[in-house]
C-alpha positions in Angstrom: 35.8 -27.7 -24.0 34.7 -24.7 -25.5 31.7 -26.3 -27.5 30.8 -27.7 -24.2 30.6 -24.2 -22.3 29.0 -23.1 -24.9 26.3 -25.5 -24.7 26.0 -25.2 -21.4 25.7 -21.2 -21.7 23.2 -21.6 -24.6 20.9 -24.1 -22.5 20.1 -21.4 -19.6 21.9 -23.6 -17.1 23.0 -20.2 -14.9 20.0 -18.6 -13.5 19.5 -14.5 -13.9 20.4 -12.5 -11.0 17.4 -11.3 -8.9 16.8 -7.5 -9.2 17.5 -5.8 -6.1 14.0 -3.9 -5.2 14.2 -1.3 -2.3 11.3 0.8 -0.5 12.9 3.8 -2.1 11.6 2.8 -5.3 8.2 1.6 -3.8 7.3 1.5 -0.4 5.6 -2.1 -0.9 9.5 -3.6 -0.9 9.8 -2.4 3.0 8.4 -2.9 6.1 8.7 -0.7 9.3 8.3 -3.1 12.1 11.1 -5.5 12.4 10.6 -9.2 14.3 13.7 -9.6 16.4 15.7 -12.3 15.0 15.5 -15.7 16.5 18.3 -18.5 16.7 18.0 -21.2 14.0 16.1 -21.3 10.8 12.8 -19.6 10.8 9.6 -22.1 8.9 7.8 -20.1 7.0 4.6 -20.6 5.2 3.3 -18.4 2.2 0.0 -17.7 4.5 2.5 -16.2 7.5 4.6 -14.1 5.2 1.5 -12.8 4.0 0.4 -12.3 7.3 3.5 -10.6 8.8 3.5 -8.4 5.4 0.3 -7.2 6.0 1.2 -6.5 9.5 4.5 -4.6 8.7 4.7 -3.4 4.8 5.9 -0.3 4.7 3.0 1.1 2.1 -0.1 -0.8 4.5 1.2 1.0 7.2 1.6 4.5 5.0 -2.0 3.9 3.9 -3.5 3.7 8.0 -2.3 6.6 8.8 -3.5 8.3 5.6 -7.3 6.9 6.8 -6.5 8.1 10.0 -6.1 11.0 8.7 -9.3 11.8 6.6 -11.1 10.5 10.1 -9.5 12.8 11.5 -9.9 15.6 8.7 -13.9 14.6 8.8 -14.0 15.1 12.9 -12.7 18.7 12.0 -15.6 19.4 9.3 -18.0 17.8 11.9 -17.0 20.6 14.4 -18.6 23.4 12.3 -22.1 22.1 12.6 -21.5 21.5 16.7 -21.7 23.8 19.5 -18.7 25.3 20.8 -18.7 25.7 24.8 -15.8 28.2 26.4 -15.0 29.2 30.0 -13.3 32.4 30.5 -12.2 33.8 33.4 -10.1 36.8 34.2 -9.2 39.3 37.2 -7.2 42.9 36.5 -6.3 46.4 37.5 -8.1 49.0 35.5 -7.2 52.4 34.7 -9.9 54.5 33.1 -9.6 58.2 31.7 -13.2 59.2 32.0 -12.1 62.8 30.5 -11.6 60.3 27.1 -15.5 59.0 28.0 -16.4 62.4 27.1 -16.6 63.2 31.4 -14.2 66.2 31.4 -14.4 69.1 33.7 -16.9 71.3 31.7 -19.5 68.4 31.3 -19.2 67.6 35.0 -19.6 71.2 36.2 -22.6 71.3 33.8 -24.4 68.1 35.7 -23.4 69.5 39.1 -26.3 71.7 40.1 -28.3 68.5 39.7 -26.4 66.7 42.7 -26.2 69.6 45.2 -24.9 67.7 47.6 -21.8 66.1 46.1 -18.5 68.0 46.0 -17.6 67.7 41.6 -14.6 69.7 42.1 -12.9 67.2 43.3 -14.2 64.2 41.4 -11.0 62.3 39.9 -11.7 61.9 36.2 -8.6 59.3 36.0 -9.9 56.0 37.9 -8.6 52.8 39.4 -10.6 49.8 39.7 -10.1 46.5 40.0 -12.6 44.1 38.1 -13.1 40.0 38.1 -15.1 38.2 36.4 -15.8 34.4 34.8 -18.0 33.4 32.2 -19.1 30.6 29.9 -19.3 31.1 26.3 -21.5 29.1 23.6 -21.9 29.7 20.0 -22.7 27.5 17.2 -24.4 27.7 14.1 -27.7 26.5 13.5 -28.0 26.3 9.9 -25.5 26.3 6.9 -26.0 23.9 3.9 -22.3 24.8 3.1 -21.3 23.5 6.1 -23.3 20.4 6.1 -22.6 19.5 2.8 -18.6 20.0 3.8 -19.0 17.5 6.1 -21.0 15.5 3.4 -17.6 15.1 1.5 -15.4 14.6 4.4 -17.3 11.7 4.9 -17.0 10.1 1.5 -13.2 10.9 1.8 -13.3 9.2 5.1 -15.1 5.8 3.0 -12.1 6.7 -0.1 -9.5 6.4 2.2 -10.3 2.7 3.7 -10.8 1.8 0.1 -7.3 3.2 -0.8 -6.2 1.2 2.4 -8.1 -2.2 1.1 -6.5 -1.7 -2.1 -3.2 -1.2 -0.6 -3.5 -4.3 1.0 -4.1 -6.2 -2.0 -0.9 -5.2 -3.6 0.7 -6.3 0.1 -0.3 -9.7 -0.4 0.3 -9.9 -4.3 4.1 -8.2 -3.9 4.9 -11.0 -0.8 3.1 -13.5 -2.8 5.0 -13.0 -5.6 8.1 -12.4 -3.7 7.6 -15.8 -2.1 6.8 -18.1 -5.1 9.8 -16.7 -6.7 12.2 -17.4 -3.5 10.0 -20.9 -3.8 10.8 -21.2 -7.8 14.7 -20.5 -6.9 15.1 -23.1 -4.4 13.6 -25.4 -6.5 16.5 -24.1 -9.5 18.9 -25.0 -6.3 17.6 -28.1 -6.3 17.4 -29.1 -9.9 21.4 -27.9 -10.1 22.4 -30.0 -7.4 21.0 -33.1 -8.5 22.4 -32.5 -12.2 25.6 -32.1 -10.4 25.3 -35.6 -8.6 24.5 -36.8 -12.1 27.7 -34.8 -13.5 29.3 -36.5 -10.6 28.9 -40.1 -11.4 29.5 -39.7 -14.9 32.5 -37.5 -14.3 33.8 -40.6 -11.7 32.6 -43.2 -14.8 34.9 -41.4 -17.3 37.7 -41.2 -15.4 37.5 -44.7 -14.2 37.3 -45.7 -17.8 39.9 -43.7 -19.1 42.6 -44.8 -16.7 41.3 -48.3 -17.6 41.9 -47.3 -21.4 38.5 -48.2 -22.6 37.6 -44.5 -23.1 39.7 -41.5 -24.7 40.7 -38.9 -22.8 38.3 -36.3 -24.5 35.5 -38.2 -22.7 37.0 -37.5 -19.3 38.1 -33.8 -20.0 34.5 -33.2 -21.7 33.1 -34.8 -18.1 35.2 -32.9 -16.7 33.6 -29.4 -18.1 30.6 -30.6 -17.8 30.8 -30.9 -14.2 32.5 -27.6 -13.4 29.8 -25.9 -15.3 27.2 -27.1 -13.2 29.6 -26.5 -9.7 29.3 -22.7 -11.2 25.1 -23.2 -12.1 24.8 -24.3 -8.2 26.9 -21.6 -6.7 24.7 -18.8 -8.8 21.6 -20.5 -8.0 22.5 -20.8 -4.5 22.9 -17.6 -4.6 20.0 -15.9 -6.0 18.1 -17.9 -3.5 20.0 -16.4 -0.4 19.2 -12.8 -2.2 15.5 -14.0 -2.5 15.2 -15.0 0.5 16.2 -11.9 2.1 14.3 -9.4 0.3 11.2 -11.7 1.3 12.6 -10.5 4.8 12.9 -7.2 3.9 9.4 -7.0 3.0 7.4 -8.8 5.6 9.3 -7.2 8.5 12.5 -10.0 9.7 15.7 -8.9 9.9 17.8 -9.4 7.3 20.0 -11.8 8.8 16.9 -13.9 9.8 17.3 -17.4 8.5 13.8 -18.8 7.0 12.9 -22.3 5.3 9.9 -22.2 2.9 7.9 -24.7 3.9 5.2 -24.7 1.2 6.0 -26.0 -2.1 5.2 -24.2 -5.4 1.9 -25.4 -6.6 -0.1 -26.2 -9.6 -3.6 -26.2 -9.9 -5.6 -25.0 -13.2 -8.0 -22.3 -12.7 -11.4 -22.4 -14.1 -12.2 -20.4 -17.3 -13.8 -17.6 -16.8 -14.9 -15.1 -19.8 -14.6 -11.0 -19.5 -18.4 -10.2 -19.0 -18.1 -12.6 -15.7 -14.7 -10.7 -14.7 -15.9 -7.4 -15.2 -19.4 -7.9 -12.9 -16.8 -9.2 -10.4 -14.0 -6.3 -10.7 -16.7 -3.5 -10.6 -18.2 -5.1 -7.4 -14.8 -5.8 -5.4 -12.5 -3.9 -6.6 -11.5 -1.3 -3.7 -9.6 1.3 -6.4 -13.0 1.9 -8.4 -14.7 2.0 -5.2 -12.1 4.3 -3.8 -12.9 6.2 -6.8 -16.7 6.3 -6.3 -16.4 7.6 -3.3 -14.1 10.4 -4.4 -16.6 11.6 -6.9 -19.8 11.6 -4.4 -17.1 14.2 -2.3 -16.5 16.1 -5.2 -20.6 16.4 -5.8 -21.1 17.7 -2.1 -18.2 19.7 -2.5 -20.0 21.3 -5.6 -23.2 21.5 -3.5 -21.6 23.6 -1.2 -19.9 25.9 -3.0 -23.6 26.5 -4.6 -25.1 27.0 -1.1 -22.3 29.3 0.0 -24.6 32.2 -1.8 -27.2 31.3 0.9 -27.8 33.4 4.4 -26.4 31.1 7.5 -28.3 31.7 10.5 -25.7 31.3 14.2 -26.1 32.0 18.1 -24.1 33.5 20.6 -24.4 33.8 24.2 -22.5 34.0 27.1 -23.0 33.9 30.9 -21.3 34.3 33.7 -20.6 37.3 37.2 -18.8 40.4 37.3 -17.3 43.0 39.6 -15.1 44.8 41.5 -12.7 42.5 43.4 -13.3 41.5 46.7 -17.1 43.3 46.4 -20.7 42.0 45.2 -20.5 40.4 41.8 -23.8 40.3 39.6 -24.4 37.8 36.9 -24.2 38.8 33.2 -25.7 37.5 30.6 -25.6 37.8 26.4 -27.8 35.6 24.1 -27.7 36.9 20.5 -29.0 35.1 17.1 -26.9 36.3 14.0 -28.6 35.9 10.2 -25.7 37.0 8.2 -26.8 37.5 4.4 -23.7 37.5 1.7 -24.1 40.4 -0.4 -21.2 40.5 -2.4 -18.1 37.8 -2.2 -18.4 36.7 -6.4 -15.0 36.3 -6.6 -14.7 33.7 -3.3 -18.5 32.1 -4.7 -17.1 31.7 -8.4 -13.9 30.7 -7.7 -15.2 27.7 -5.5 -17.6 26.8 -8.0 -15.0 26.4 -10.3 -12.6 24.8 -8.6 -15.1 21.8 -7.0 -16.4 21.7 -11.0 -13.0 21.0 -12.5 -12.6 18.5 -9.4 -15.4 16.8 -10.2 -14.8 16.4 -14.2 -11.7 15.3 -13.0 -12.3 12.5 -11.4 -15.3 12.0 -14.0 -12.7 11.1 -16.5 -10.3 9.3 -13.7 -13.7 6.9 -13.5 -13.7 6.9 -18.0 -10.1 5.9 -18.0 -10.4 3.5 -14.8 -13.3 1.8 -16.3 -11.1 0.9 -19.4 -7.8 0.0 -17.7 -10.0 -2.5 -15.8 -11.1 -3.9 -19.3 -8.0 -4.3 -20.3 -5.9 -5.6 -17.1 -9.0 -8.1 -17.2 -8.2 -9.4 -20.1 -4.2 -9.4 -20.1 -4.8 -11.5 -17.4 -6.9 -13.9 -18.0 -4.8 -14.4 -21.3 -1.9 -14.6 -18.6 -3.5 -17.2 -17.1 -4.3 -19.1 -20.2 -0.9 -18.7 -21.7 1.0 -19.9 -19.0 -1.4 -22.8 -18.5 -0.4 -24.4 -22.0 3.4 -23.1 -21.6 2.8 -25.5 -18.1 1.8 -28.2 -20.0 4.3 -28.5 -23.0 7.1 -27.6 -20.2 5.8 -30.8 -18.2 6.2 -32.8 -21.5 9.3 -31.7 -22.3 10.7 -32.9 -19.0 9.0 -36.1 -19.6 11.0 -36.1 -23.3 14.5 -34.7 -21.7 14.4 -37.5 -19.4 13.9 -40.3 -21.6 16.5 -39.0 -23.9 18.8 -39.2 -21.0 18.1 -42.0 -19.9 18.2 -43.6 -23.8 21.5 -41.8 -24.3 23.2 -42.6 -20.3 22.6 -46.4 -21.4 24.2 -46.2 -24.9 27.2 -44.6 -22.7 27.8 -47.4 -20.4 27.1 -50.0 -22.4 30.4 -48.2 -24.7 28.1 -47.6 -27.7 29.0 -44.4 -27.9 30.8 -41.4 -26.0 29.5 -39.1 -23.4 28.7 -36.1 -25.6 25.3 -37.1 -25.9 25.3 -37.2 -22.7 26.2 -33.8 -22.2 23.6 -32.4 -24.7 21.1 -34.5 -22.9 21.6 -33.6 -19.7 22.2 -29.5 -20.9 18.0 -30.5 -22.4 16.9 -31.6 -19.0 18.3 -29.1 -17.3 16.5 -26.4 -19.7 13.3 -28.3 -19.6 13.6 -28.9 -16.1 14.1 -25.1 -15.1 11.4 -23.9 -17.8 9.0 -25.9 -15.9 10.1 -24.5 -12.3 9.9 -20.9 -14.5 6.9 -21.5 -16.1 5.2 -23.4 -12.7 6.1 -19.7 -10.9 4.5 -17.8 -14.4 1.5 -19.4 -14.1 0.8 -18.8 -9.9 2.0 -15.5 -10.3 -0.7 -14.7 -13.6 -2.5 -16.3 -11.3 -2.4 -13.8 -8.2 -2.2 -11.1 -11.2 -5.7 -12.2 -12.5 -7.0 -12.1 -8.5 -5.5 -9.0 -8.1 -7.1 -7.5 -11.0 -10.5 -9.2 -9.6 -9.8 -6.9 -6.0 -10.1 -10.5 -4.4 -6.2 -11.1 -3.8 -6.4 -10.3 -0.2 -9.1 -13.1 0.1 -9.1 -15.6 -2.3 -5.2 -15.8 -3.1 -5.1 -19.6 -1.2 -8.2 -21.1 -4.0 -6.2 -19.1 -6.9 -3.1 -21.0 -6.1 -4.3 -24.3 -4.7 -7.1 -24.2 -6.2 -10.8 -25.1 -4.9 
């Protein structure tokens, strides 16, 4: 019994458990919007979970609002180089000290021979008036490279952050993708224990029925016996690291946890074409959205450069206002103001250097970001298309080692029942088809996944995931 087990054990028949992923760690395993639940079992395609996880994912939705926001950061750089229009208006009681004006007595009784005919000694210098008035105000400034060149970068951050969006989405459909053909590459491990376990079951039932016949020692039955307890235990873990599957596929395309789903699509097999570096890199450098993303980051960093330069430069703005004042309830008289400004920087080196280096270091920055992009492309490029070609052949030998396992059962199941020999070849043969048989549904799921990695690594995932699995 204990060799058995141990044969068992040896041959992989109990699948791993399923890590348990969580939007804490990345916000690609959550989602924000939940579908409300529905009654039955939900069908569900790998092209609608995709769907529904680019709708909902947690880290898609993160990266919208993030484009939002540089819109909405380049609409306030924008504002600079636009006029800005006011209305003001107002109404109050004033009290004036004209002695503070510089009217005090001595001044007034020095001005009075020139009015003879007003009375001075009695003039009030403390006054009370009350004045309204209303006016519009526009200013803007009519030239400032600084300020044009601000908005310059604004708008290359505005073209970085739909890239960053674009890439997001990429890793939203590789994460469901994935997610998906490994929920697809457990049910089929479901699948495979069951039927070994029908198998177990018959020759279980066959041993029995030909020990109590005494044709067969007990060993055979108890060794049966094992054998079919072992897989009970294979089917209850592989049930459940489906169920667990399944429900972080949930978790990350927005249905509630409880949601039942069916996975209608199967996993499939379909070789890819061969394709060499050189023909992956012209592709990677023109689609994918992270070196673009980067591109676009440097050309900000350039007009943020420019800027600070042109910050040394006189900017030339206008003021003006118009609108009608006076005494409350009296005659009101228009008023206007219209005033052009050149103001020339003399001295503000510590401001002008301090920009300068800080949009310089920004810039070398991102130079080398580009340097070091430029070679993790070169290599993710080629990990993956040796991915691709690695699981390929591990495909193929796993498909003839199926082919192999089976004929040796088969071979072996005869000699059994025809009492050539006892059932412990059996066993070992069945424990072989049972390893080949989940190395193929592991290896199957490898290869799609290297698959999506090697589209991924393109910046074509989002769009071509459906001809990298199925193929043309």
């Amino acid at each position: 019994m204990a060799a058995c087990m141990a044969v068992f054990l040896s041959a992989g028949m109990l699948p791993a458990q399923t890590g348990n992923q969580s939007s804490a760690q990345s916000p690609y395993y959550g989602s924000v919007t939940l579908v409300k639940p529905t009654d039955g079992v939900k069908p569900l395609t790998i092209d609608e979970a995709i769907g529904m996880g680019i709708e909902h994912n947690l880290a898609l939705v993160e990266a919208r609002e993030q484009e939002q926001s540089a819109k909405a950061q380049s609409l306030e750089s924008l504002q600079s180089l636009l006029p800005t229009v006011t209305a003001q208006a107002d109404s109050g009681a004033h009290q004036i000290n004209l002695a503070a004006l510089g009217f005090s007595t001595s001044v007034l009784g020095k001005i009075a021979p020139l009015f003879p005919d007003l009375n001075f000694s009695s003039f009030p210098t403390v006054v009370k008036v009350n004045v309204t008035d209303a006016m519009v105000n526009y200013s803007q400034t009519l030239f400032s490279l600084a300020n044009i060149d601000r908005y310059r970068a604004a708008k290359e951050n505005v073209v970085a952050a739909y890239f960053s969006k674009q890439s997001s989405r990429g890793l939203v459909v590789l994460t469901v993708g994935n997610a998906y053909l490994q929920a697809l590459a457990l049910g089929a491990q479901v699948d495979n224990a069951q039927a070994l376990l029908q198998a177990d079951q018959v020759l279980l039932n066959q041993a029995v029925a030909e020990h109590q016949a005494g044709t067969a020692a007990n060993l055979d039955e108890l060794r049966a016996r094992v054998q079919f307890q072992t897989q009970q235990l294979a089917v209850i873990s592989a049930e459940v690291n489906f169920q667990k599957a399944k429900i972080a596929l949930n978790r990350e395309i927005g249905l509630p946890a409880e949601q039942e789903i069916q996975l209608t699509d199967t996993e499939p097999y379909a070789d890819l074409a061969t394709m060499n570096i050189d023909q992956a890199k012209e592709i990677a450098y023109r689609s994918r959205q992270d070196y673009q993303g980067l591109q676009a980051q440097i050309r900000a960093a350039q007009w943020q450069r420019k800027a600070a330069k042109w910050e040394r430069l006189p900017t030339l703005d206008f003021q003006g206002n118009y609108g009608v004042t006076g005494v409350t309830g009296a005659l009101y008289h228009g008023t206007f103001v219209a005033a052009g400004t050149l103001n020339v920087p003399i001295f503000q080196e510590a401001k002008f250097r301090g920009d300068s280096g800080v949009a310089a270091a920004n810039l070398t920055n991102l130079m080398q970001q580009m340097a070091g992009l430029k070679e993790q492309i070169n290599q993710q490029l080629r990990d993956s298309i040796l991915d691709v070609q690695s699981a390929t052949e591990l495909v193929r030998v796993a498909q003839s080692n199926v082919e192999l396992a089976r004929k040796e059962l088969e071979q072996t199941t005869d000699r059994f029942q025809a009492g050539v020999d006892d059932n412990l070849p059996v066993v070992q043969a069945q424990a072989t088809l049972a390893n080949a048989e989940s190395n193929l549904i592991n290896t199957t799921s490898q290869h799609n996944q290297a698959k999506l990695g090697l589209a991924r690594n393109l910046g074509i995932v989002d769009t071509q995931y459906a001809t990298y699995l199925h193929g043309n």
